[in-house]
C-alpha positions in Angstrom: 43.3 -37.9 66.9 45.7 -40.3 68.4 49.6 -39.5 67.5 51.2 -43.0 65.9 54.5 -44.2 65.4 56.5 -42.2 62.6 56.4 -44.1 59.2 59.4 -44.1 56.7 61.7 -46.0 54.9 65.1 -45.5 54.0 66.5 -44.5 50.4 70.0 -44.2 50.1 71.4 -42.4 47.4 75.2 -43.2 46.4 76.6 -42.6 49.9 74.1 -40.6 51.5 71.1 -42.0 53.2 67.0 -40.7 53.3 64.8 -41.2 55.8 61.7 -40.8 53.3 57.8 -40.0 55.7 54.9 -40.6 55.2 53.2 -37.6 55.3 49.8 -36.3 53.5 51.8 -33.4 51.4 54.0 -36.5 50.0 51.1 -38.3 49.4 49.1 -35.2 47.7 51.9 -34.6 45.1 52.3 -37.9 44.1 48.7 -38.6 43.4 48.8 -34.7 41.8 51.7 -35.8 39.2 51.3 -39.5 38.8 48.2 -41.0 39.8 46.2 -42.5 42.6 48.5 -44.5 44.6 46.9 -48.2 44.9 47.3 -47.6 40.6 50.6 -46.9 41.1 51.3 -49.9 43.1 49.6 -52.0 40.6 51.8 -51.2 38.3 54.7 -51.5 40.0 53.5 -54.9 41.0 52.3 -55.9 37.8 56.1 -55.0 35.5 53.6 -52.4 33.9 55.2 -49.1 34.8 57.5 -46.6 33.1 61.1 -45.6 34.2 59.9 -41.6 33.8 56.9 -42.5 36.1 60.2 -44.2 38.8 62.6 -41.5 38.6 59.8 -39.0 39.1 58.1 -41.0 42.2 62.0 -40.8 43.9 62.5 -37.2 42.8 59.0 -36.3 44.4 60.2 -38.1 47.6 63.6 -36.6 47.6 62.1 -33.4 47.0 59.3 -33.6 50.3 61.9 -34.3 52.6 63.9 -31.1 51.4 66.7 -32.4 48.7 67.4 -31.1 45.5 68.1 -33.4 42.7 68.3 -32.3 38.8 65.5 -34.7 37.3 67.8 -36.0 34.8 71.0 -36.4 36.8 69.2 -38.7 39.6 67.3 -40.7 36.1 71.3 -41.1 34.8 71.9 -42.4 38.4 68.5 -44.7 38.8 70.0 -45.9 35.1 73.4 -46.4 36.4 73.2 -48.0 39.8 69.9 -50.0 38.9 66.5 -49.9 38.6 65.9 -52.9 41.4 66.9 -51.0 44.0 64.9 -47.8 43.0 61.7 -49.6 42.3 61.7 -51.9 45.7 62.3 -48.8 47.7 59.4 -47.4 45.8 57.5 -49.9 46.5 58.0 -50.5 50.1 56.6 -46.6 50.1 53.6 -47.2 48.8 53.1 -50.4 50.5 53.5 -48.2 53.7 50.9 -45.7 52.5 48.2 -48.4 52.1 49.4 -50.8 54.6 46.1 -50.8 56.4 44.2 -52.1 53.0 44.9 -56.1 52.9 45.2 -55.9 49.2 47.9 -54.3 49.1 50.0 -54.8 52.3 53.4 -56.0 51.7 53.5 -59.3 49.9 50.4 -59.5 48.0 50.5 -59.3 44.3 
């Protein structure tokens, strides 16, 4: 197995910024909670998702790279600073994580 460049995007939270990686335990719990992940990003694609399902994708992420959030604190803050931001970064995630698949690299609905 070759070694590739590092994959992640950035998430910033108020002031403080998250580099977010792909890596197979992210990957695992997401799928384990929410779903397969080319579902998800149907969904997401499609305006047919739920705000639970987006707070809990970024509260997964947060929580792989080591950061502790109360679930409803960072839902008040998704609420409060806007759910556009939250659900492009999202997005962009799971975009990554299937990046090789034509159907759904960035771009294609």
């Amino acid at each position: 197995m070759h070694k590739t460049a590092q994959k992640h995007i950035r998430l910033d939270i108020g002031k403080t910024r998250f580099l977010v990686r792909l890596r197979m335990p992210l990957v695992c719990q997401i799928e384990d909670e929410i779903g397969g992940l080319p579902l998800i990003l149907a969904n997401l694609r499609s305006q047919n998702w739920k705000l639970v399902d987006l707070v809990a994708l970024v509260h997964i992420m947060l929580a792989e790279e080591g950061t502790s959030y109360d679930y409803h604190e960072l839902g008040n803050h998704i609420l409060s600073a806007g759910t556009g931001y939250y659900h492009g970064k999202v997005t962009e995630f799971l975009e990554l994580c299937l990046a090789d698949l034509p159907q759904f690299a960035a771009g294609h609905a």
